[in-house]
C-alpha positions in Angstrom: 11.6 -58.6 -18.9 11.7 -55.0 -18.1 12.5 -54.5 -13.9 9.6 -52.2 -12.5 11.7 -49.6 -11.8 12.3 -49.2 -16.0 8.8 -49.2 -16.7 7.9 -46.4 -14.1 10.8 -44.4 -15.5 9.3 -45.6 -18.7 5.4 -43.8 -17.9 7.1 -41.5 -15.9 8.6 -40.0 -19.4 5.3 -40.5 -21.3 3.6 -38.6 -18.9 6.0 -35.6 -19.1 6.0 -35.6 -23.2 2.1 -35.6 -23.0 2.1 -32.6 -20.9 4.5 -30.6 -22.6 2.6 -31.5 -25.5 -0.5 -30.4 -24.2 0.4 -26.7 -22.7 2.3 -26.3 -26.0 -1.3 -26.9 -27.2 -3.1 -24.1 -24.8 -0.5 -21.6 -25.2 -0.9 -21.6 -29.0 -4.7 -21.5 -28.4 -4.3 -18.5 -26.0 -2.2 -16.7 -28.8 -4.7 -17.7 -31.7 -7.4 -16.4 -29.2 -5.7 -13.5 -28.6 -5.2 -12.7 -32.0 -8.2 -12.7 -33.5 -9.3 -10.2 -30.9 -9.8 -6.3 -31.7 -7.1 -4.2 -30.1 -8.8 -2.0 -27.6 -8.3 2.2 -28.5 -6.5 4.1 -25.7 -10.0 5.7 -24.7 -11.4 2.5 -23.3 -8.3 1.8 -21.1 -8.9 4.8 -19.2 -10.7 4.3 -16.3 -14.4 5.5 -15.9 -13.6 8.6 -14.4 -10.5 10.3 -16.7 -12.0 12.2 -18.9 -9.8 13.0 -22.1 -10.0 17.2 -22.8 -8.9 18.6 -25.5 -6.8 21.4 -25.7 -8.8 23.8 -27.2 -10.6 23.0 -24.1 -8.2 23.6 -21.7 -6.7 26.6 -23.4 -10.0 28.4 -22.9 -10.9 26.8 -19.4 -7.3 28.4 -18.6 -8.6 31.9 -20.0 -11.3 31.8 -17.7 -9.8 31.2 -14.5 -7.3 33.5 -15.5 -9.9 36.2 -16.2 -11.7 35.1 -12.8 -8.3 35.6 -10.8 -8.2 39.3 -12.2 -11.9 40.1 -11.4 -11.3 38.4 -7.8 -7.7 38.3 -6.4 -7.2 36.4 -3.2 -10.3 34.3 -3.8 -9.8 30.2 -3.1 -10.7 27.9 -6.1 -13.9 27.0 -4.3 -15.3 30.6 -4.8 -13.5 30.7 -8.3 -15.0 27.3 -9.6 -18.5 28.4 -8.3 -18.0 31.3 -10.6 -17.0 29.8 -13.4 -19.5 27.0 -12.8 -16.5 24.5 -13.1 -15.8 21.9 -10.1 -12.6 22.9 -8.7 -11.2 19.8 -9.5 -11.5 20.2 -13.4 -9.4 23.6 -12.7 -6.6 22.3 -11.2 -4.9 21.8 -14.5 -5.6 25.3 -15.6 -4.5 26.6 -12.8 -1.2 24.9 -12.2 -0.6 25.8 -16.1 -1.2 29.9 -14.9 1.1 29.1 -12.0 3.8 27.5 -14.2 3.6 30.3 -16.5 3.9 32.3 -14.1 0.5 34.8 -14.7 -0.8 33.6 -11.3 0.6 33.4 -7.9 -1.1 31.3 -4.8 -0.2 32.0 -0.9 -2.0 29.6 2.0 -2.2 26.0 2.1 -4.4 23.4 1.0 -8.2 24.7 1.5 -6.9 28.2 2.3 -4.9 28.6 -0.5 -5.6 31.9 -2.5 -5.2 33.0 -6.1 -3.5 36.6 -6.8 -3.2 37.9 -10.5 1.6 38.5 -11.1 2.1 42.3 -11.2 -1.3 43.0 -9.5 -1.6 44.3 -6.0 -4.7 42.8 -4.1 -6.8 45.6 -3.0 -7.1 46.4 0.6 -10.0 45.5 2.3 -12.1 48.5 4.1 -13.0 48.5 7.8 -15.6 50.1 9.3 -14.6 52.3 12.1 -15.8 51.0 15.4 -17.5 53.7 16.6 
């Protein structure tokens, strides 16, 4: 007769081949699963808010702002983007590709930061006499 302790060693073994068994089972399942499904295209990883622009796009957007800076040096994006009827944030690639190019320069920070044409002076500003 088999002591107790042999047949709890003997269960005890069972057990662990019937588990290992078993998640052997689900991990094949989770790769057959995952198989069989479509691979997703990179435009539905983005998030909900990235929005892929082409650079045609861009390239044009850049012309603009560019174009804008000329007409009104020392302006902050806010005024610029309310001309061009872009939100300011959709210009900050643009403009950080002028800047990088070096066609634009900024001076100010954050908010105040203003937009001056390279080899442009920015015209004075009259004042009135105070009379």
């Amino acid at each position: 007769m088999k002591t107790i302790e042999a047949r709890i060693n003997e269960n005890v073994d069972d057990l662990i081949h019937s588990l290992n068994a078993l998640v052997g089972e689900i991990a094949l399942e989770a790769l057959a699963r995952r198989m069989r499904q479509k691979p997703k295209r990179s435009s539905q990883r983005r998030s909900a808010g990235q929005v892929h622009r082409k650079p045609e796009e861009i390239a044009a957007l850049t012309e603009e702002l560019y174009a804008q800076v000329c007409r009104q040096p020392g302006e902050t994006m806010a005024t610029l983007s309310k001309q061009l009827r872009q939100p300011a944030k959709k210009l900050a690639f643009p403009a950080s590709k002028l800047l990088d190019a070096g066609r634009i320069k900024k001076t100010g920070q954050r908010q105040f930061v203003r937009y001056f044409p390279v080899g442009r002076e920015p015209k004075p500003t009259r004042r009135r006499n105070a009379r």
